[in-house]
Kinemage of the C-alpha trace (Angstrom):
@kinemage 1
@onewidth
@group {chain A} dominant
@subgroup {mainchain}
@vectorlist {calphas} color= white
{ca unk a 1} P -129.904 -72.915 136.025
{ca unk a 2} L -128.327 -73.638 132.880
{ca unk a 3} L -126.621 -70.229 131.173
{ca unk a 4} L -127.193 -69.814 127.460
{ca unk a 5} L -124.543 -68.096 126.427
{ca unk a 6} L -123.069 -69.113 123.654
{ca unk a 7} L -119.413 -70.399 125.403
{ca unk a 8} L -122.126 -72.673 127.490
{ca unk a 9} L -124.385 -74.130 125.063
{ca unk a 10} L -121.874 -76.350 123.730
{ca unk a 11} L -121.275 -77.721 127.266
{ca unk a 12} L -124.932 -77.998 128.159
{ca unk a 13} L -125.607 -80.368 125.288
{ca unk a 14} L -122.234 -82.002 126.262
{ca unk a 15} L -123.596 -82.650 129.490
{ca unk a 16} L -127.393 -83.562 128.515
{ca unk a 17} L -125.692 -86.078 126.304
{ca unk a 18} L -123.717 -87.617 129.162
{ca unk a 19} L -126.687 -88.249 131.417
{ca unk a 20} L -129.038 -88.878 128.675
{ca unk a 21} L -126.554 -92.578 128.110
{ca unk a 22} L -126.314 -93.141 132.181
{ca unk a 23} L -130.268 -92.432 132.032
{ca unk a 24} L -130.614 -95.489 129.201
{ca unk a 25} L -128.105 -97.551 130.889
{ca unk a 26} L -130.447 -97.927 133.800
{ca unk a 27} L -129.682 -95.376 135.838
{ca unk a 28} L -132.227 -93.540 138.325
{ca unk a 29} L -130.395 -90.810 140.057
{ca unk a 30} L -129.018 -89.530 136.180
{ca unk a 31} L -132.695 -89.462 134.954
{ca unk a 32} L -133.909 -87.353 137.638
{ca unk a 33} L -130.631 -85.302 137.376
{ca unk a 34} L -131.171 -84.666 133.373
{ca unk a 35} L -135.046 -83.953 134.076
{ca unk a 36} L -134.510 -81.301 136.343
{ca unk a 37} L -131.479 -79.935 134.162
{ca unk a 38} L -134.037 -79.810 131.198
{ca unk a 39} L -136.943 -78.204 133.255
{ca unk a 40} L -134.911 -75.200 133.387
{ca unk a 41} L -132.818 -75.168 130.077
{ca unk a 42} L -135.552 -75.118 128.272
{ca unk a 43} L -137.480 -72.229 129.088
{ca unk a 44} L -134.126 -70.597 128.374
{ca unk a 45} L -134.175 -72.162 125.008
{ca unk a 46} L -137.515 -71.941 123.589
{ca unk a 47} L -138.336 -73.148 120.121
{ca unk a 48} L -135.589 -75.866 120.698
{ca unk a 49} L -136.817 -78.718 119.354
{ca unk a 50} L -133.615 -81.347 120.292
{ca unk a 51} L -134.227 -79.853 123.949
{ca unk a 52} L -137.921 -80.878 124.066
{ca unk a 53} L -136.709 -84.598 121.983
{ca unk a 54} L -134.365 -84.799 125.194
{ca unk a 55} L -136.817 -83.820 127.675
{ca unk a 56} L -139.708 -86.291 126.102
{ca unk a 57} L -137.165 -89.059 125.857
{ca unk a 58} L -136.215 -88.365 129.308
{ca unk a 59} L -139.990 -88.019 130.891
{ca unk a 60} L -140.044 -91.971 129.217
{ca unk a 61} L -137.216 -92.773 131.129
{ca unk a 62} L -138.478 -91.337 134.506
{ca unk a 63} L -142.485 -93.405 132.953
{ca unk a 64} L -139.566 -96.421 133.047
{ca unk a 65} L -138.200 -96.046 136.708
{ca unk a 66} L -141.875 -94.878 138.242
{ca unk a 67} L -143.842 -97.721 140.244
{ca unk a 68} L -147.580 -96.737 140.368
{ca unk a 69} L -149.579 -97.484 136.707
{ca unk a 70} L -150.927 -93.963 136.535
{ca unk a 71} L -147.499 -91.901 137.145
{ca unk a 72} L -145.998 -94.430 134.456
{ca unk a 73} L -148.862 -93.541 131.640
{ca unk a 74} L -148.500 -89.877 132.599
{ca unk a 75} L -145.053 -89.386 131.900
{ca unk a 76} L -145.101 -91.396 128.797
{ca unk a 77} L -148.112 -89.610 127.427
{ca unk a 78} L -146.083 -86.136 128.511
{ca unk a 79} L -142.937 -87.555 127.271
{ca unk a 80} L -144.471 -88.435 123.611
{ca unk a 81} L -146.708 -85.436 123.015
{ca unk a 82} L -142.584 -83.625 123.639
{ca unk a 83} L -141.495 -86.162 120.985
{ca unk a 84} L -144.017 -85.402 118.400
{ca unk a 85} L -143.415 -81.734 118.602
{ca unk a 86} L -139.873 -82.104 118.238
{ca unk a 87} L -140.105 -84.151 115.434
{ca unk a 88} L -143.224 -81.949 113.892
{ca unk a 89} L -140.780 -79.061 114.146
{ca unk a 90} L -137.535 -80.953 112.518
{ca unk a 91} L -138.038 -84.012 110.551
{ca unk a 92} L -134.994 -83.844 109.302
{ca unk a 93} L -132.888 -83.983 112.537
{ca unk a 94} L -131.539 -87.318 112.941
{ca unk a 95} L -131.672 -87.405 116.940
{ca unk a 96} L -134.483 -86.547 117.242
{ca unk a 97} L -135.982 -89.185 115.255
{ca unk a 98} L -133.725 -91.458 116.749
{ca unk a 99} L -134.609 -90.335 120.472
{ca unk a 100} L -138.458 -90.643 118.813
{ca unk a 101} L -137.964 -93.842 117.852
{ca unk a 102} L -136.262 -95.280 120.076
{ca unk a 103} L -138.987 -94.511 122.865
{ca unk a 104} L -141.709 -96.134 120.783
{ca unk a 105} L -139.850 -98.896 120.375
{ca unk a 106} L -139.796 -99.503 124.211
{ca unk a 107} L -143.566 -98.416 125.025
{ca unk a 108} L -145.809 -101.616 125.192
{ca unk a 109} L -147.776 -101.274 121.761
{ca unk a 110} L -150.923 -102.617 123.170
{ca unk a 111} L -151.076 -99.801 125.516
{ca unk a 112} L -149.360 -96.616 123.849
{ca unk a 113} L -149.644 -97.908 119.687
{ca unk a 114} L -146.484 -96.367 119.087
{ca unk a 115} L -144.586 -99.146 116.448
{ca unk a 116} L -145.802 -97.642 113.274
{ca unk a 117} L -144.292 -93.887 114.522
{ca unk a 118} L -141.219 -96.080 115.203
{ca unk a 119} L -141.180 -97.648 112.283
{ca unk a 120} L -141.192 -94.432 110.144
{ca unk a 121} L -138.103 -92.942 112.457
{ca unk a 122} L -136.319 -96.128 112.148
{ca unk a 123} L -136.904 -96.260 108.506
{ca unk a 124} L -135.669 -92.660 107.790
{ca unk a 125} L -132.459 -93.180 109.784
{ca unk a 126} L -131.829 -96.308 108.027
{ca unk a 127} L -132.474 -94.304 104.692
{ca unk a 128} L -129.883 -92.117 106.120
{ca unk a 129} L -127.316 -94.442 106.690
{ca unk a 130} L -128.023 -96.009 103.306
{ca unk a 131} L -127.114 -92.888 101.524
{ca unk a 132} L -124.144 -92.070 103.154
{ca unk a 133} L -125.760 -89.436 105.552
{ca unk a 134} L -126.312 -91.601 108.694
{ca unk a 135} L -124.687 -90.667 112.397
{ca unk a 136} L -124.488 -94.856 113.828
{ca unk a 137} L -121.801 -96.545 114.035
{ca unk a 138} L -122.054 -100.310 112.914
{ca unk a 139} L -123.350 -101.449 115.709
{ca unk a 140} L -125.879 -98.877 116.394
{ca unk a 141} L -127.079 -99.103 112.770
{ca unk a 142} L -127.529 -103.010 112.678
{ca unk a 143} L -129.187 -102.991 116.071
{ca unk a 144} L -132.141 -100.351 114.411
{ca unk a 145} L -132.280 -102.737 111.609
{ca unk a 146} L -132.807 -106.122 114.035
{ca unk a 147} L -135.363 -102.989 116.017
{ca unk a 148} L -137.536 -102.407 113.394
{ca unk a 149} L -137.553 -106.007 112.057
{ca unk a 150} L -139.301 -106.547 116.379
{ca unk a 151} L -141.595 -103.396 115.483
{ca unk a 152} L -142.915 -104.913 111.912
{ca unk a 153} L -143.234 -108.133 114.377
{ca unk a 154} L -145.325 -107.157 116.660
{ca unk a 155} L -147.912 -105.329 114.767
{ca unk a 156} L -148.219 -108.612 112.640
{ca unk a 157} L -146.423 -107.382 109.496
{ca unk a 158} L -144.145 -110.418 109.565
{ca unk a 159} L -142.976 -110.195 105.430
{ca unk a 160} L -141.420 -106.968 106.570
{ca unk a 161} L -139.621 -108.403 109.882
{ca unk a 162} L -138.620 -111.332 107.798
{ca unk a 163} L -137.087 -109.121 105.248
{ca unk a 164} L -135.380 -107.017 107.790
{ca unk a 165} L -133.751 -110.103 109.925
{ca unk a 166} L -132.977 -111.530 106.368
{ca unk a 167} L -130.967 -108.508 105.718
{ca unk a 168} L -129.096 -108.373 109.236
{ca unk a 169} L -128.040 -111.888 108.754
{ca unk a 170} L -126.380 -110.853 105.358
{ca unk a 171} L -124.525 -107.996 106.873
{ca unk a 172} L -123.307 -109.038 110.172
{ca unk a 173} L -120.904 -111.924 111.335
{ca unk a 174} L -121.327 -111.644 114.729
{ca unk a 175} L -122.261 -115.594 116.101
{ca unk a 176} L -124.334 -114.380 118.422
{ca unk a 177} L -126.802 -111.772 116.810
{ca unk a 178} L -126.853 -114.610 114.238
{ca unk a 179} L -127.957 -117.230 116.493
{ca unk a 180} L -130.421 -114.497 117.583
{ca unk a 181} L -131.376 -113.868 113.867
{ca unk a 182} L -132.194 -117.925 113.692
{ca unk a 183} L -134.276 -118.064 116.647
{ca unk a 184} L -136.299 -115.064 115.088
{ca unk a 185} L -136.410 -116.430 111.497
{ca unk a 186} L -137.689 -119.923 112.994
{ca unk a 187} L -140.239 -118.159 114.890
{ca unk a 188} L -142.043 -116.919 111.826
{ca unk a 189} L -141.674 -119.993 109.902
{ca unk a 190} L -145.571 -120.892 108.416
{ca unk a 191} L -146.421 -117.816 109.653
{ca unk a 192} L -148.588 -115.532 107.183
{ca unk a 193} L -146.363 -111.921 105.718
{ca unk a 194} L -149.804 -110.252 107.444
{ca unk a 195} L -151.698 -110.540 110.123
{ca unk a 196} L -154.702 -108.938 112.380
{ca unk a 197} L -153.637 -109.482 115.605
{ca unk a 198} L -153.106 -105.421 115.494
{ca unk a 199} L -156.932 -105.077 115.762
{ca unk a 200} L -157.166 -106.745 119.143
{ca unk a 201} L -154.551 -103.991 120.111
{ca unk a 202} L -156.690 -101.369 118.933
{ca unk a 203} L -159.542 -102.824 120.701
{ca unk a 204} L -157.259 -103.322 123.947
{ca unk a 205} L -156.650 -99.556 123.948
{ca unk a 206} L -159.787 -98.390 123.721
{ca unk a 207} L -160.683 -100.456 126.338
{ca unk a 208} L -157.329 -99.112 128.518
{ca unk a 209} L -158.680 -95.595 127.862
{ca unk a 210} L -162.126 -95.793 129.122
{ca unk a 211} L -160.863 -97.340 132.157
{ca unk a 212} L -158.626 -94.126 132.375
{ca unk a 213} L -161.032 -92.171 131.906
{ca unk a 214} L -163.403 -93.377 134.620
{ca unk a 215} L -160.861 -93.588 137.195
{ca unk a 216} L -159.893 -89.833 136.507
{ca unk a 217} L -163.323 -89.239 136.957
{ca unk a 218} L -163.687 -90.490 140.345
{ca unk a 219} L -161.012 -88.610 141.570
């Protein structure tokens, strides 16, 4: 159990932090470590709403690592109803929008619809940095501007990705994430600033559901 004294807070977020990277980096036993490390801080913490970020994030991660369909969509649903409440309780704390958006930014859109939430995080931390209050480093904050530039992408506002690669390629000097930034720009050459293809992702969903639904009901 995780003591929540006040000499021991400091260390627990120390350590949630630690995993939390190992967890992104890929690895399985440091998810399932920093889930079970959250199941019982929290309780000990309640009304924390960078604990529950944490624990949402991390019930993505463990949606990430799982192998049957159903156990993936559970966690991710359990992880992003965490999310929202963190972010519902603190919309001004810059991890947890970053946690936020960072897991909609890895969901599938035509299965969770999660870009435009991402979008919003990404564009307030961006805001952030703009005005001198951001936490990224320069490589952090270029990679959320390339990020959202893929989110406006794939929910067909291409203007907006176009604008947002257009600005990367400004700022950075890196040959690589330039030749990146090429292959992207090319990509939406003659294509229009907006389109629909969003619908058919709506449509997708709704189909996903029902399906959900039934097989919950035969169980």
């Amino acid at each position: 159990m995780v003591n929540t004294s006040e000499g021991n807070i400091k260390l627990s977020q120390e350590q949630i932090s630690s995993l939390h990277k190992k967890a992104v980096a890929g690895n399985k036993k440091a998810v399932q470590d920093l889930h079970h490390l959250l199941e019982q801080a929290r309780p000990n913490s309640p009304d924390n709403p960078p604990l529950d970020a944490y624990h949402g994030s991390t019930m993505i991660l463990v949606a990430r690592d799982a192998t049957i369909p159903l156990d993936k969509l559970k966690w991710s649903k359990s992880g992003l109803k965490l999310l929202d409440k963190a972010v519902s309780a603190e919309p001004q704390h810059r991890m947890i929008r970053l946690l936020r958006g960072k897991a909609g930014y890895q969901l599938p859109e035509d299965y969770f619809q999660r870009s435009q939430s991402a979008i919003e995080d990404y564009t307030f931390l961006i805001e952030r940095q703009i005005d001198g209050e951001g936490f990224l480093d320069k490589r952090r904050y270029f990679q959320l501007i390339y990020e959202l530039g893929e989110l406006y992408s794939r929910i067909g506002q291409n203007g907006n990705a176009r604008k947002c690669w257009l600005t990367l390629k400004n700022k950075s000097n890196d040959p690589n994430l330039l030749h990146l930034l090429e292959i992207k720009l090319k990509e939406l050459e003659d294509k229009p600033d907006v389109e629909h293809e969003h619908l058919l992702s709506n449509l997708k969903k709704r189909v996903i559901d029902a399906v959900e639904s039934e097989m919950n009901n035969k169980k």
